[in-house]
C-alpha positions as CSV (number, residue, x, y, z in Angstrom):
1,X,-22.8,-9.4,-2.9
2,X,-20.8,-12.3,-3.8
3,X,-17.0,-12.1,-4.4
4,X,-15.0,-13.2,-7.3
5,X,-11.2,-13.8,-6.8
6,X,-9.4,-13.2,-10.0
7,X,-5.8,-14.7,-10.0
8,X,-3.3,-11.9,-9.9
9,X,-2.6,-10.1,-12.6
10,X,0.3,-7.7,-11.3
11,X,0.6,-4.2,-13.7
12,X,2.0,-0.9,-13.2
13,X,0.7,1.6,-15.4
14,X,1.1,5.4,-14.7
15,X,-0.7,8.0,-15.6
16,X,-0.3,11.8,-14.9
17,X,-3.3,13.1,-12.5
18,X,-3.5,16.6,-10.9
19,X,-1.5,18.1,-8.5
20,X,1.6,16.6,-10.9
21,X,1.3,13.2,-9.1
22,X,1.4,9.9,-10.3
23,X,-1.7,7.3,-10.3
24,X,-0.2,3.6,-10.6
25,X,-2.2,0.5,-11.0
26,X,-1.3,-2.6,-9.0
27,X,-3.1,-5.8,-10.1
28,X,-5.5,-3.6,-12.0
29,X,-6.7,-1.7,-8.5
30,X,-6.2,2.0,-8.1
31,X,-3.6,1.8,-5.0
32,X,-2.2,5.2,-4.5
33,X,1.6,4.2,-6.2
34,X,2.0,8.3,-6.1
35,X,5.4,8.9,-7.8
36,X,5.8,11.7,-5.1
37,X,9.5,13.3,-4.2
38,X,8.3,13.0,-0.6
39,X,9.7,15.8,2.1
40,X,10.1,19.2,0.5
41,X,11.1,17.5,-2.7
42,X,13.5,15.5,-1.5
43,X,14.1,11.5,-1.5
44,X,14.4,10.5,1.6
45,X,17.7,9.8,2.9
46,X,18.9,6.4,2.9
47,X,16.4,4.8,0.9
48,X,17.1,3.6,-2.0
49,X,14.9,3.2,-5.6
50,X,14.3,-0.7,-5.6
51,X,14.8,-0.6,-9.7
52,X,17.4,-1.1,-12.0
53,X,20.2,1.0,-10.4
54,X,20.2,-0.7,-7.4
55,X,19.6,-4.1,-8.7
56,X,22.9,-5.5,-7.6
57,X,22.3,-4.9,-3.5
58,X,18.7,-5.8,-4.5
59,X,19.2,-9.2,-5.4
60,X,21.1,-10.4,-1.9
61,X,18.0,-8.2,-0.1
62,X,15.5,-10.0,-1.9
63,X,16.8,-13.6,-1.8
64,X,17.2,-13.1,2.2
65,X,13.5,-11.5,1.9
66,X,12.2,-14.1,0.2
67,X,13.5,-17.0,2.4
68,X,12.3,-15.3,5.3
69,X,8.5,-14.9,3.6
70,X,8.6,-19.1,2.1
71,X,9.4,-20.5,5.7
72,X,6.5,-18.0,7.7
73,X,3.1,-19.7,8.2
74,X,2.0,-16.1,9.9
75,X,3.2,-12.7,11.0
76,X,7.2,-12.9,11.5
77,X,7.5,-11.9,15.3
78,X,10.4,-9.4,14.6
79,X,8.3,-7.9,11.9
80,X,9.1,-7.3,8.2
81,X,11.7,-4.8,7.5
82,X,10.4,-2.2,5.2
83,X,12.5,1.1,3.8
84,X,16.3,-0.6,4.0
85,X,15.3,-1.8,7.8
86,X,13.9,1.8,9.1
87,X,10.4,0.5,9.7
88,X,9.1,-2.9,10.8
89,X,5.2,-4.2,10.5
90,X,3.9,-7.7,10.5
91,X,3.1,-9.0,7.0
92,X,-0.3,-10.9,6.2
93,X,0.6,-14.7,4.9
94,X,2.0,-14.8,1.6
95,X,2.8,-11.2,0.8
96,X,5.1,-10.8,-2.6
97,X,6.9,-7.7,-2.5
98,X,6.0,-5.7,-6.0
99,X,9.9,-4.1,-6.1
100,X,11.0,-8.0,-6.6
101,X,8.7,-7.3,-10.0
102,X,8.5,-4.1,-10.5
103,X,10.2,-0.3,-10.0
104,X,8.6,0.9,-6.6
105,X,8.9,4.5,-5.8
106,X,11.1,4.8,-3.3
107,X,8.7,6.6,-0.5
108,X,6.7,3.3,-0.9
109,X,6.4,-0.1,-0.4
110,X,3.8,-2.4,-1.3
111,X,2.7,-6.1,-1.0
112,X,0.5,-8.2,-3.1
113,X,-1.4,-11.5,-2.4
114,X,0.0,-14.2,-4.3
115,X,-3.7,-15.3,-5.3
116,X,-6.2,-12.5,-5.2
117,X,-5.7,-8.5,-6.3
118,X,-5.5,-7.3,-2.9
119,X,-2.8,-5.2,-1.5
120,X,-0.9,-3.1,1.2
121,X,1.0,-0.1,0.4
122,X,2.7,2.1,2.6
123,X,3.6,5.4,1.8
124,X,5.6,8.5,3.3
125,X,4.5,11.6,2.6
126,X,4.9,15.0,3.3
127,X,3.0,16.6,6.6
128,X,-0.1,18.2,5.4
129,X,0.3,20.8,8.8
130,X,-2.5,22.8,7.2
131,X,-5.1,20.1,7.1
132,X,-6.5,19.1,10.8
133,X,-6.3,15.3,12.3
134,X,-9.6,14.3,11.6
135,X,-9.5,15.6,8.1
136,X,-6.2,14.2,6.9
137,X,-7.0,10.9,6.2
138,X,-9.6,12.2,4.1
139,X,-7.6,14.8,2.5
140,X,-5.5,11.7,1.2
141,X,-8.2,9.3,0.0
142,X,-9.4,12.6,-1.9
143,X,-6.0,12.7,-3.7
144,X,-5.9,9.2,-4.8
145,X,-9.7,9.0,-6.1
146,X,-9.1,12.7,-7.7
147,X,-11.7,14.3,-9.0
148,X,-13.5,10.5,-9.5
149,X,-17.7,10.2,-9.0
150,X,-17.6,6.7,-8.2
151,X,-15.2,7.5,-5.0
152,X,-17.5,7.0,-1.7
153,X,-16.5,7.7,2.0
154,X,-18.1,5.0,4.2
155,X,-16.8,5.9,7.1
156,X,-13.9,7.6,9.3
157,X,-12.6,7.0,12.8
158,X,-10.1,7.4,14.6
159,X,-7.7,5.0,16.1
160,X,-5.6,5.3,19.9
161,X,-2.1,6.1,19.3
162,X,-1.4,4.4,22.5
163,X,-2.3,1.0,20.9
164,X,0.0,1.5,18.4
165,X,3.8,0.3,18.0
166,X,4.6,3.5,16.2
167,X,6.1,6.1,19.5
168,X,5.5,9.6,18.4
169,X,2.6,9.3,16.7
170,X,0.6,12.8,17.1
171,X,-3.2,11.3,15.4
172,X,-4.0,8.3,13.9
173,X,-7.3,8.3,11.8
174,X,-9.1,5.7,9.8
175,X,-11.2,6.0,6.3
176,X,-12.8,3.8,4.6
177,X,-14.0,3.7,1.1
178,X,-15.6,2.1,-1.9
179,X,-14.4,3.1,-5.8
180,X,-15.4,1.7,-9.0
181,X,-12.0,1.2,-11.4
182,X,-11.8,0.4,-14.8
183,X,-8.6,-1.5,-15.9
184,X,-6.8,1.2,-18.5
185,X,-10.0,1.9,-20.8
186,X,-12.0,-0.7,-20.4
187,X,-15.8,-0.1,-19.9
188,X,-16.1,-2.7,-17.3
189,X,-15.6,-1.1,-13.8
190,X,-15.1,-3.1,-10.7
191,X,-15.6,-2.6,-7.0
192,X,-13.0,-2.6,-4.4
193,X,-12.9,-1.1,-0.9
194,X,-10.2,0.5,0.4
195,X,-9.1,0.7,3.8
196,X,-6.6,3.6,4.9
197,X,-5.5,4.6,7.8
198,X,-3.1,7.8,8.7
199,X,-0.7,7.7,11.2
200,X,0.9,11.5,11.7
201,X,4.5,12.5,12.4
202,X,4.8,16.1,12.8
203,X,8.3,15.6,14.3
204,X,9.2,14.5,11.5
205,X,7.5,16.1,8.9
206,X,5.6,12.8,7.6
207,X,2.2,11.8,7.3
208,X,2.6,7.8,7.0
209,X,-0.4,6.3,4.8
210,X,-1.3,2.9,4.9
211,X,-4.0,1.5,2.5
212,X,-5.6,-2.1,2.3
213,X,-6.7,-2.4,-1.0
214,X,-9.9,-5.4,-1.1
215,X,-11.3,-5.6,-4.2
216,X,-15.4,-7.2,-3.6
217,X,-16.7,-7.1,-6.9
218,X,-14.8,-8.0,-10.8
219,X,-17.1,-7.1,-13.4
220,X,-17.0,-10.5,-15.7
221,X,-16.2,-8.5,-18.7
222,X,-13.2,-7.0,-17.1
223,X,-9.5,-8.4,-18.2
224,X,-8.8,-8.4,-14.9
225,X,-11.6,-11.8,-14.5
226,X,-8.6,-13.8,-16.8
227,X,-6.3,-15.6,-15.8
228,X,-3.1,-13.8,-15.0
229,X,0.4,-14.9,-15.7
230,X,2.9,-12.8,-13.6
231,X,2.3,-14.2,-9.9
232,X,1.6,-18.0,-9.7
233,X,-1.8,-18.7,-8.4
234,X,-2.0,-20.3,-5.1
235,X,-5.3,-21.6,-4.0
236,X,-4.7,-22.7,-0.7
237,X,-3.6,-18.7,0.6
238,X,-6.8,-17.4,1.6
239,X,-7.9,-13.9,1.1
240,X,-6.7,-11.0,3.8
241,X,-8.8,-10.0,5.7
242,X,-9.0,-6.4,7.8
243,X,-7.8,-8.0,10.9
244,X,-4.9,-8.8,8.9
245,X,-4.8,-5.5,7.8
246,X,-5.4,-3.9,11.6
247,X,-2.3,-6.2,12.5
248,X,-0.1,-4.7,10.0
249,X,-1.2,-1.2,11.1
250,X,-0.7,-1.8,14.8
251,X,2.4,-3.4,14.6
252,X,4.3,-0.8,12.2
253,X,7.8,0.9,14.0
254,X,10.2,3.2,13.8
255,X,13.8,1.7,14.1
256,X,15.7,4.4,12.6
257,X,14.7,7.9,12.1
258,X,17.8,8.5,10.1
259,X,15.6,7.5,7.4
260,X,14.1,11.3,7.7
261,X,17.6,13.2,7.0
């Protein structure tokens, strides 16, 4: 199957879906932006919503961000801070934080490519402690696709916490999967694969989602084939690829569990 690469067309749209959650769209893909009060209801403590209200101690955080992301050629060794500094993961190449654009939920963060419509998002959500290890992962996929018939499971696994940066993960499990979407209500559907994989924090009361979203296939009808006008194209960034994405999951830490309450 061959692969178009449509420039970026970065949208949030949000749209109410069951279980009272919140589907969002990131450069037209279905990417699980699930407006979520994560942890018993409650935001997590000492994160902050990167929106309006906190646009002042945004601005000085994104301008060092930024800097920091225009002088990598790779990974940052340190690793990218992620929830006010609590986490760290390496980055692919030329990730652009959304929150710079957009209003992010503040139990997520996600990453665009500055020339394609793939992304990373990572999520905390609540511990599902009545839904087993090996069926977490897909417990989650099967909340973002809903009640979808163009959702497909191609596979699971599961991954060795041991080769992980993350200490006290319990289970770590892998999904992958295929879904049709259809920018807002066009008929036009196109392919993308998601990768997600699970990390679990019982200790904590988290299950930590991280999601590669790789989109294979834009119908030519779609919008999402136009050019797009919000991220600057960049031709010489070349697509992710899962490695990069196996990178960011194995090199994701905890710095601060503070960031639980």
């Amino acid at each position: 199957m061959s692969v178009t690469q449509p420039s970026a067309d970065v949208t949030i749209e949000c749209t109410e879906r069951r279980r009272g959650r919140v589907q969002s769209v990131v450069s037209d893909w279905l990417v699980c932006l699930r407006n979520l009060p994560p942890l018993g209801g409650q935001f997590i403590r000492g994160v902050r919503f990167k929106g309006e209200a906190a646009a002042g101690a945004l601005e000085t955080n994104v301008s060092q961000r930024q800097k920091a992301m225009d002088n990598e050629v790779g990974p940052q060794p340190q690793g990218h801070p992620l929830f006010g500094g609590a986490f760290s993961a390496f980055l692919p190449p030329g990730s652009l934080d959304v929150s710079e654009m957009r209003q992010v939920p503040d139990n997520q963060e996600v990453f665009v490519h500055p020339s394609t419509d793939q992304s990373f998002i990572v999520e905390l959500l609540e511990y599902q402690a009545d839904v087993p290890d090996e069926n977490a992962a897909r417990y989650h996929f099967e909340d973002i696709a809903g009640a979808s018939a163009s959702a497909e499971i191609l596979s699971q696994e599961t991954f060795a916490p041991h080769l992980l940066a993350l200490e006290g993960c319990s289970s770590a499990w892998g999904l992958i999967a295929r879904q049709l979407v259809a920018k807002f209500d066009e008929e036009a559907k196109n392919e993308v694969t998601l990768h997600l994989v699970l990390l679990r924090l019982p200790q904590y009361g988290t299950d930590l989602l991280l999601t590669f979203n790789n989109p294979t296939f834009i119908h030519p009808l779609s919008s999402s084939a136009a050019p797009g006008t919000e991220v600057p194209a960049s031709p010489s960034q070349p697509p992710w690829t899962v490695e990069h994405f196996h990178t960011f999951v194995r090199s994701v830490r905890l710095l601060d569990p503070g960031i639980f309450g």
